[in-house]
Each structure stands twice: as structure tokens, then as C-alpha cells.
VOKE-113253 format. One line per field, with one value per residue (C-alpha): residue number from 1; x, y, z. Coordinates in Angstrom, 2 decimals, m for minus. Example, Ala and Ser with C-alpha at 12.3 -4.5 7.8 and 13.67 -1.06 7.14 Angstrom:
<rs>
num c(1  2) .
east c(12.30  13.67) .
north c(m4.50  m1.06) .
up c(7.80  7.14) .
</rs>
This chain:
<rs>
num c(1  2  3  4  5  6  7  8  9  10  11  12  13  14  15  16  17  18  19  20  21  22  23  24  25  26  27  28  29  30  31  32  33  34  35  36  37  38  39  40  41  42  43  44  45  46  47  48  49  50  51  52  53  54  55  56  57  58  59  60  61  62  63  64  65  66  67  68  69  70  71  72  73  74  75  76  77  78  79  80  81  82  83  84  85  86  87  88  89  90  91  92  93  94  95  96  97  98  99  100  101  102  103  104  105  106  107  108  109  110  111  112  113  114  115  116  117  118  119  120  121  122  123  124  125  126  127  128  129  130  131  132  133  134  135  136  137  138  139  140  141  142  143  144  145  146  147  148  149  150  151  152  153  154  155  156  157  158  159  160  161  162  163  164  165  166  167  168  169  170  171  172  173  174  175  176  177  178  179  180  181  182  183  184  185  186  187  188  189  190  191  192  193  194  195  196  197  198  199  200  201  202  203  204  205  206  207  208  209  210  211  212  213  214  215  216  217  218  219  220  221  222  223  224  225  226  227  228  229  230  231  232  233  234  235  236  237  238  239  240  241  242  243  244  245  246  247  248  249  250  251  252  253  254  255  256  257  258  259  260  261  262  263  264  265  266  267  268  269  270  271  272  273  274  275  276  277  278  279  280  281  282  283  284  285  286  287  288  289  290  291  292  293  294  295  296  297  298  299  300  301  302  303  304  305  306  307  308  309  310  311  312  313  314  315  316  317  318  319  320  321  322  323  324  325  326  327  328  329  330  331  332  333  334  335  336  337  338  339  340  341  342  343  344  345  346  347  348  349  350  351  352  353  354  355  356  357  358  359  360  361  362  363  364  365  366  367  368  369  370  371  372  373  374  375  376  377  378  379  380  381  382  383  384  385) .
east c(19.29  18.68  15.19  12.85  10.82  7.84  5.81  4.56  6.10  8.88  10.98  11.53  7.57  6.25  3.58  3.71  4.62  7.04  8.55  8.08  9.27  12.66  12.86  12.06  14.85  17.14  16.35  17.06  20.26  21.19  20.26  22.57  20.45  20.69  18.16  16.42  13.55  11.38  9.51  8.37  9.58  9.55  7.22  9.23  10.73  11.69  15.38  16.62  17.75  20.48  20.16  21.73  23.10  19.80  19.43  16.51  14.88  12.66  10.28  8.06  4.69  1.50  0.35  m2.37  m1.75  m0.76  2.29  m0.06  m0.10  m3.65  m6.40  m7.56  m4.96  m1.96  m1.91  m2.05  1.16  2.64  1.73  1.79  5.68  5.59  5.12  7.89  10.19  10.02  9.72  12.97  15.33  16.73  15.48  15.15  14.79  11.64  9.70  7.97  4.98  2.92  m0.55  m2.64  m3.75  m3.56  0.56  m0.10  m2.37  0.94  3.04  1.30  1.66  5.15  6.28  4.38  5.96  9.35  9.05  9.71  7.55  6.10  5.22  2.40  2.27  m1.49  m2.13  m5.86  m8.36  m8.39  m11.95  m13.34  m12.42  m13.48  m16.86  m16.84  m15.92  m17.77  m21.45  m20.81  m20.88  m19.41  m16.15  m16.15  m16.45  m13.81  m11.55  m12.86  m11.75  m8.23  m7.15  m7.83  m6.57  m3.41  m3.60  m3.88  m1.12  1.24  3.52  2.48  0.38  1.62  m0.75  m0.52  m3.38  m5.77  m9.14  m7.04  m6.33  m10.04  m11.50  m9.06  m10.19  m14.05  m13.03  m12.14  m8.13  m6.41  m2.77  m1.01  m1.08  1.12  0.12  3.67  1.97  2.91  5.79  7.44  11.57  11.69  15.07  13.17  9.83  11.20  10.58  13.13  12.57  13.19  10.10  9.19  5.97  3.76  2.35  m1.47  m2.39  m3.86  m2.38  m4.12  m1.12  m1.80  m4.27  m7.61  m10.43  m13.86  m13.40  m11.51  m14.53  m11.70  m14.67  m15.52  m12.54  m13.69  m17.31  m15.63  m13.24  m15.46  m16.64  m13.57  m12.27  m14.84  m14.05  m10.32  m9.26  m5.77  m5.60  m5.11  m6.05  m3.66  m3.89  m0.62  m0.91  m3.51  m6.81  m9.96  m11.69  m9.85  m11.86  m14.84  m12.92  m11.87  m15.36  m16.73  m14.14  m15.11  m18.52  m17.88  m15.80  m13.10  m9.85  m7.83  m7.63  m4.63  m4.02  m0.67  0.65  2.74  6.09  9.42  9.38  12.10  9.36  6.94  8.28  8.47  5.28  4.08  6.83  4.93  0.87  m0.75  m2.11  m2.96  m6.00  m6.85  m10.11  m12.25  m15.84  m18.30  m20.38  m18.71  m17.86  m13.98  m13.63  m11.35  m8.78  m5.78  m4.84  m1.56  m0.95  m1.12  2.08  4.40  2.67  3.14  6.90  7.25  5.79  2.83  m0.91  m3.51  m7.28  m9.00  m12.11  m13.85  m14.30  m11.96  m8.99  m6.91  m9.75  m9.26  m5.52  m5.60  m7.97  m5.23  m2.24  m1.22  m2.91  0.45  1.50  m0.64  m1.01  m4.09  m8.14  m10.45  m13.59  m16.58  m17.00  m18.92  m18.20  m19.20  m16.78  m13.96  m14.54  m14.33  m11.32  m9.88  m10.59  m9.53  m5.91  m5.76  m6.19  m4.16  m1.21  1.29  4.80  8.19  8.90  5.99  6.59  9.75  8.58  5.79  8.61  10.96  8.13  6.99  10.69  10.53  7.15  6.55  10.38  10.03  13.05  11.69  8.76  11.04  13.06  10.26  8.85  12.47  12.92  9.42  10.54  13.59  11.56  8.97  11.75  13.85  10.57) .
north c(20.20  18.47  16.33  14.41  11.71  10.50  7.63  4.72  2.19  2.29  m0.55  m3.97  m3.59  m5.13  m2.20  m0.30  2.92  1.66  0.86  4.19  5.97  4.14  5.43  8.71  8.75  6.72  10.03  12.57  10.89  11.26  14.54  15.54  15.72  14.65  12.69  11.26  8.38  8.99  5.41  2.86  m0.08  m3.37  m6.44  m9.30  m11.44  m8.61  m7.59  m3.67  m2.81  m0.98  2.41  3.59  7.04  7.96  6.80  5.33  6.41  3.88  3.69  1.02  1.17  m0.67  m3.52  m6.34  m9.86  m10.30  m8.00  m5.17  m1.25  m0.53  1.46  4.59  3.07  2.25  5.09  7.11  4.95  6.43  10.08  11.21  10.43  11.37  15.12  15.34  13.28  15.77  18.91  18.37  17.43  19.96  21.74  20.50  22.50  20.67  17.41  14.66  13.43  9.40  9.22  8.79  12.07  12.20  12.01  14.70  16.97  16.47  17.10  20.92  21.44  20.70  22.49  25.72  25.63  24.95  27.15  24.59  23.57  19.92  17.97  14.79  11.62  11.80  7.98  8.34  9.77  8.03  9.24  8.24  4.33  5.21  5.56  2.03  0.68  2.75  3.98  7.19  10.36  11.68  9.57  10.43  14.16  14.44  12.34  14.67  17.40  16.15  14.96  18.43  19.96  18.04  18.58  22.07  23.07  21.34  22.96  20.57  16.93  14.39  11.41  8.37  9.11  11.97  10.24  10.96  14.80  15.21  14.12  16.34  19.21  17.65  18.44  22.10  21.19  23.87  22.62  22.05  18.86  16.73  13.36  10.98  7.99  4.70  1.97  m0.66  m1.77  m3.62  m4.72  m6.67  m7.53  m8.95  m12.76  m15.18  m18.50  m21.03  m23.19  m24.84  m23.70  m21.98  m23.50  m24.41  m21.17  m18.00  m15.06  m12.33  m10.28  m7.65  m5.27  m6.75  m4.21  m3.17  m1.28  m3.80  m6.38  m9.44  m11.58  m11.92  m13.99  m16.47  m17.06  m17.62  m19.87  m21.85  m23.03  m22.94  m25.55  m28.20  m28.28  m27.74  m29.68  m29.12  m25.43  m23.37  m19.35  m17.84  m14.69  m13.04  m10.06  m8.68  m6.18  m5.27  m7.80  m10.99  m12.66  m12.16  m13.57  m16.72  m17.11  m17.39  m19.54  m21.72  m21.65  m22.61  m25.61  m24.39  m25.93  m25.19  m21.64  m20.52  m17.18  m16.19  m13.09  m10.55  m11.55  m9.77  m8.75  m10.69  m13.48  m12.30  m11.88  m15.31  m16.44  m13.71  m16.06  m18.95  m17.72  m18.37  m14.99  m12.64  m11.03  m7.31  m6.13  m2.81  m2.91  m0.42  1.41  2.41  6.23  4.80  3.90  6.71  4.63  2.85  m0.84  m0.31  m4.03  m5.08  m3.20  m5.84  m8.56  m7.38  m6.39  m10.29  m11.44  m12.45  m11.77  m9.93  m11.19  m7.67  m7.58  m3.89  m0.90  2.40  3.77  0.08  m1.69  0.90  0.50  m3.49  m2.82  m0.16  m2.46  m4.25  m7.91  m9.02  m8.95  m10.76  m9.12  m10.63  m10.09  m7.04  m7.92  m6.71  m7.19  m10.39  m13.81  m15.46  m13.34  m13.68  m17.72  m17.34  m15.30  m17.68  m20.72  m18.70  m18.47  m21.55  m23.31  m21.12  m20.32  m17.79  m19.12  m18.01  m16.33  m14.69  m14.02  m12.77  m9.70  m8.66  m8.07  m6.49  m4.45  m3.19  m2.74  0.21  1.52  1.37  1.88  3.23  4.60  7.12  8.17  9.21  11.39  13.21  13.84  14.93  17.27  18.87  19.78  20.67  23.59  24.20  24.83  27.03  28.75) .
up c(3.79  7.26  6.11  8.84  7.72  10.33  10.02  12.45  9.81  7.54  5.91  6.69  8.19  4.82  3.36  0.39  2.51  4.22  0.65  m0.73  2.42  2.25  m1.33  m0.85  2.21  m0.44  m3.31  m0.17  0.30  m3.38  m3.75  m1.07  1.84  5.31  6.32  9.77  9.71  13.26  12.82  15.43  16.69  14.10  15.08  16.71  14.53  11.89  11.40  10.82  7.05  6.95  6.32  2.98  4.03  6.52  10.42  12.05  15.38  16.47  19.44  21.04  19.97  20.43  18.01  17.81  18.31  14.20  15.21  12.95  14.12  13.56  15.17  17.45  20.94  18.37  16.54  20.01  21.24  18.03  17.48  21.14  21.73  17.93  19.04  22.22  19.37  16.93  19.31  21.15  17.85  16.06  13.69  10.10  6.94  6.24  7.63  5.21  6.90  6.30  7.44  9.63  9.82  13.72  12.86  10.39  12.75  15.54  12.52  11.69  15.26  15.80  11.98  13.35  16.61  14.43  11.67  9.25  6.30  6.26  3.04  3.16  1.39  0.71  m1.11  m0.36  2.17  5.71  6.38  3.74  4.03  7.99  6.51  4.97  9.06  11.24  10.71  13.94  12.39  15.62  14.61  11.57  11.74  14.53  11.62  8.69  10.86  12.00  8.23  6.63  9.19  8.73  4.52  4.60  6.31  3.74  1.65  m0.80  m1.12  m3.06  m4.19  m6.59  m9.09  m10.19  m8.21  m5.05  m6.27  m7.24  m4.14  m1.97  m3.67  m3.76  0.34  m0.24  0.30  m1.28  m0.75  m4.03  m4.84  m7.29  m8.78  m8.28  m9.42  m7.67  m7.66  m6.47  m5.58  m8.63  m7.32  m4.66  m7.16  m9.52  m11.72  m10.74  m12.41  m9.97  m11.17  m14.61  m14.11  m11.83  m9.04  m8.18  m5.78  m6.23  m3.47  m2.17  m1.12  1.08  3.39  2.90  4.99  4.25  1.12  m0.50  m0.18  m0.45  0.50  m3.32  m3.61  m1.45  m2.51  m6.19  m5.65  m3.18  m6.66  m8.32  m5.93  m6.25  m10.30  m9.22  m6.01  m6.34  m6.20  m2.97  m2.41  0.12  1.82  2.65  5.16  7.35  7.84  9.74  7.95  8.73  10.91  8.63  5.87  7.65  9.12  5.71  4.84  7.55  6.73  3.42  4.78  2.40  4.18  1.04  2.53  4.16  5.85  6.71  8.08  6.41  5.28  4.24  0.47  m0.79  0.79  m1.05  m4.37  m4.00  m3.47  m6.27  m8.76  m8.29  m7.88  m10.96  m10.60  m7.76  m6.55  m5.97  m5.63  m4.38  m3.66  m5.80  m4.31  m1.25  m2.40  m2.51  m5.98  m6.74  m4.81  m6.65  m5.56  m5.93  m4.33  m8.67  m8.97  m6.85  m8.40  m12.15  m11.02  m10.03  m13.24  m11.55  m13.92  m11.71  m11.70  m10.46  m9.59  m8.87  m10.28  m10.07  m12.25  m11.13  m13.79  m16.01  m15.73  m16.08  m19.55  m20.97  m20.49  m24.10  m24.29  m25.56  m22.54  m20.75  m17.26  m16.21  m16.01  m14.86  m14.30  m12.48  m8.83  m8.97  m7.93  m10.88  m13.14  m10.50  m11.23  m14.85  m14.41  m12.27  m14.26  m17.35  m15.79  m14.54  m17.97  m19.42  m17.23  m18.15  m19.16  m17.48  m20.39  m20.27  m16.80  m17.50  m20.14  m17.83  m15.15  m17.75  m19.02  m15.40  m14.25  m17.14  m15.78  m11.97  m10.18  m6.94  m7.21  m10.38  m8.00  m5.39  m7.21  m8.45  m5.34  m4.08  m6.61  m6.63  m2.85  m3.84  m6.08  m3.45  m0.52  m3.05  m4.35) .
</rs>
């Protein structure tokens, strides 16, 4: 089958889509397929992969000043070509589409004028985290309106956990919709002892916006710091809420605070072998809980413990993994639990070998490359179906 794959990212751009997308292409491959990434152009500074058995058609796009493709004027520089990119190609037997869902309304549009069937990678509900930015209910309707239009004209939804498949059908989406679960290239995420020990930071790895509430992290470990002077907190990647975050920083004349934008990977795994434990968090409250932080599944993949703080299946999750193992702390979303956690980890650091069975034990639990064959091989059955 001749398979097009849309999205405004796709890998090296470091995000957990552009991960999985590069899988799924990777599973289309195997299975035969023929296969054609329509992506955007990569930030300056970041080199193409090479494609294992796909190609890659790339096209300039706007981005903010951290090199990030985010909001209502750079997802317009995307979807717009997007729809003259797709229309004149030839045809495909089916399209896989990657939010936002203004690339999934142009995708509907361009699979109807095609004849073709399109499939979406659903990971959570882009209006709903709107809510948590933007208080104009003329904004968000128009949104409300554009994603389910763009979910219901799949052939089929796939998602990473059951909250997800609830709330689309909460929304009256009655596409089916498979739960894939999540993963990560453990290839790339992987422990790597290059150090005795690990070293005095805590990482925040990742998107950090509104619903996340990363801010928590801060206001903790401005406490944690004055007991612990040697010990940095370093945010790796980028979000609405950066500015916010390094205000309070600021404010809290916390100069052991570093924020760094995104960073390959291979990078990344790095700094995840090292972190005495990295942070995920989602604030309550917010009608998002349902959401996954699937940012925890690098970091266990590195051998890295997790201090969550939040509620949501992803403190669930942390509380069901086997102590033995010692993946980390979920605690509520509070600042003074966050600095128990943190102090907790810091006194009691986990070893490389420790390190080194969390990997192994992730490795057998969260490959990428398992969740893309799945969701090859369920559209394998829906296309022949």
C-alpha cells in the first residue's frame, strides 16, 4: 500500500510525536508498505535522519524565537500548504494524520476529495488543554468544532490510554477508537553508565504549558535548595508557560535554575543518565486529568526515577509499578510533598545498577517499536475490512 503520513513535526524535531511518527513510518515500512512523511521544515541547527525505507517532504514553516512551531499563525504556515501538498500528490491507499486538529480538519477535506480513508493519532484533546490557556468561548467553540470535525471522519482513532477514549466519546465521537498505549525508542532511551554516580540535578524534560502546572517544581525546590546548595533543577524543552516559569524563578532569586531549549534525544538520554530523578507533573482540577504524561516513559527507559506530582492515570501508573524497582515518587500536587519527594531521592539516590534494571525492565514494557506495529496492523484490518 502507498501510505501518507502528515504532521507539522516529525523526527529529529525532539517531541514524543515526532518519535512515534517515525515508528509508525518504520512498522509501514516493515509491513511492506510504501510510505511518504509530508512534515515541515527542521529548526536551524537540527540535522535530517535518514529515512529507513520512507522519504521526507519538508516545507518551511513558521516558528517562535526558541525554534518551537506553536500557535494559531504557525499552525496556519503548516496546514494551508498542508492542503495544496496533499491535493496535488498522488493518491494513497490511506493517509495517517498528527494533530492539531486544523491539519486534521484539511486532512477530511483532502481524503473526501481523494477518496481515500484517513486514520488520527488522537494522544489527547486539543480543546480541552485550550480551555486551560484561553478563557474566549468564541475560540474555543470554533476549536471544539474543528477537532470533532476532524475525529469523526476517521476510519479509526488511536490514543495512548482509556481517559483519552472516554472523554472522546464524553464528546459524542463515534469513530472507533483503539487504545495503543504509549512508548519510547528504547534504542535511543536507554541507561548508559558513564558516571559512578548520579549527578546533583533534577530535569524537567519536556513541554511544560498550563495544564502541566510545572510551576510546582519551582516553589519546592526553592526550599529544597537552601537545605541543598549544590543541587540544580533544569528544564529541558519549551511551552506557553516559560516565561512565567522563569519569572518566578527570578522572583525567587533562584539562580540555580537553568532553562535550556530542546535537545536531540541521544542528548537527552543523557542528561536523563545523570538526573537524580525527573519531574512530570499535571495540575488537578483543570478538567485534564484524564491526560497521560507520557514524558515518565523516556526517563524510566534511561534509568532515570520519576518524582510525579498530580493526579490522573500517570499517578496511578507510578503507584502500580513494583517498589523493587524503584522508579520513583507520586505524590500529590503540592509543593511541600514535591520537597519531600525531592529530598527523599536525593538522600537516597538510585544506584547504576539500579538504574540499569529499571531500563531493562522498561525496554520490555514501553518499545515504541511494539506500539507501532499494533497500530499498523489494526489498519492493516480496517483497510482490508
Amino acid at each position: 500500500m502507498k501510505v501518507i503520513i502528515a504532521s507539522r513535526i516529525f523526527s529529529p524535531e525532539p517531541a514524543a510525536a515526532s518519535f512515534m511518527l517515525e515508528a509508525v513510518a518504520r512498522a509501514f515500512v516493515a509491513a511492506g508498505d510504501e510510505v511518504e512523511v509530508i512534515t515541515s521544515s527542521l529548526p536551524r541547527g537540527q540535522k535530517e535522519i535518514t529515512p529507513e525505507g520512507f522519504s521526507i517532504s519538508r516545507a518551511p514553516v513558521l516558528r517562535d524565537r526558541s525554534g518551537y512551531l506553536r500557535g494559531y499563525l504557525p499552525y496556519m504556515s503548516f496546514d494551508i500548504p498542508l492542503f495544496f501538498r496533499l491535493l496535488f500528490r498522488q493518491r494513497p491507499d490511506l493517509y495517517f494524520i498528527e494533530p492539531p486538529p486544523t491539519s486534521g480538519a484539511v486532512m477530511r477535506l483532502v481524503a473526501w476529495l481523494k477518496r481515500k480513508p484517513y486514520f488520527y493519532d488522537a494522544a489527547d484533546i486539543w480543546s480541552d488543554a485550550a480551555a486551560l490557556a484561553t478563557s474566549n468561548r468564541f475560540v474555543l467553540s470554533i476549536l471544539r468544532k474543528i477537532e470533532l470535525f476532524s475525529l469523526q471522519g476517521a476510519r479509526e482513532i488511536f490514543t495512548i490510554s482509556t481517559g483519552v477514549e472516554k472523554r472522546l466519546k464524553e464528546l459524542g465521537v463515534n469513530t472507533d477508537v483503539t487504545v495503543v498505549g504509549f512508548g519510547v525508542d528504547t534504542e535511543i532511551f536507554h541507561f548508559d553508565q558513564k558516571e559512578s554516580d548520579a549527578q546533583k540535578y533534577f530535569v524537567y524534560a519536556g513541554t511544560y504549558s498550563e495544564p502541566h502546572g510545572a510551576s510546582v517544581f519551582i516553589q519546592a525546590f526553592s526550599e529544597f535548595s537552601r537545605l541543598n546548595p549544590s543541587f540544580k533543577l533544569i528544564f529541558v524543552g519549551n511551552g506557553s508557560e516559560r516565561n512565567v516559569l522563569e519569572q518566578l524563578a527570578s522572583d525567587l532569586a533562584l539562580d540555580a535554575i537553568e532553562f535550556r531549549n530542546p535537545v536531540p534525544p541521544e542528548e537527552l538520554n543523557d542528561i536523563l543518565n545523570g538526573a537524580v530523578a525527573s519531574l512530570a507533573s499535571l495540575k488537578p482540577g483543570t478538567g485534564y486529568e484524564y491526560a497521560f504524561t507520557t514524558k515518565i516513559y523516556a526517563s524510566l527507559a534511561a534509568g532515570c526515577p520519576v518524582i510525579f506530582s498530580g493526579a490522573g492515570p500517570t499517578h496511578q501508573f507510578m503507584r502500580r509499578i513494583d517498589a523493587s524497582l524503584s522508579s520513583g515518587v507520586s505524590v500529590d500536587f503540592d509543593s511541600l510533598q514535591v520537597l519531600e519527594a525531592m529530598t527523599l531521592v536525593a538522600q537516597s539516590p538510585l544506584s547504576p545498577k539500579g538504574r540499569k534494571t529499571l531500563s531493562h525492565w522498561s525496554r520490555g514494557h514501553f518499545s515504541i517499536d511494539v506500539i507501532a506495529r499494533n497500530i499498523v496492523s489494526s489498519i492493516h484490518r480496517a483497510t482490508k475490512s
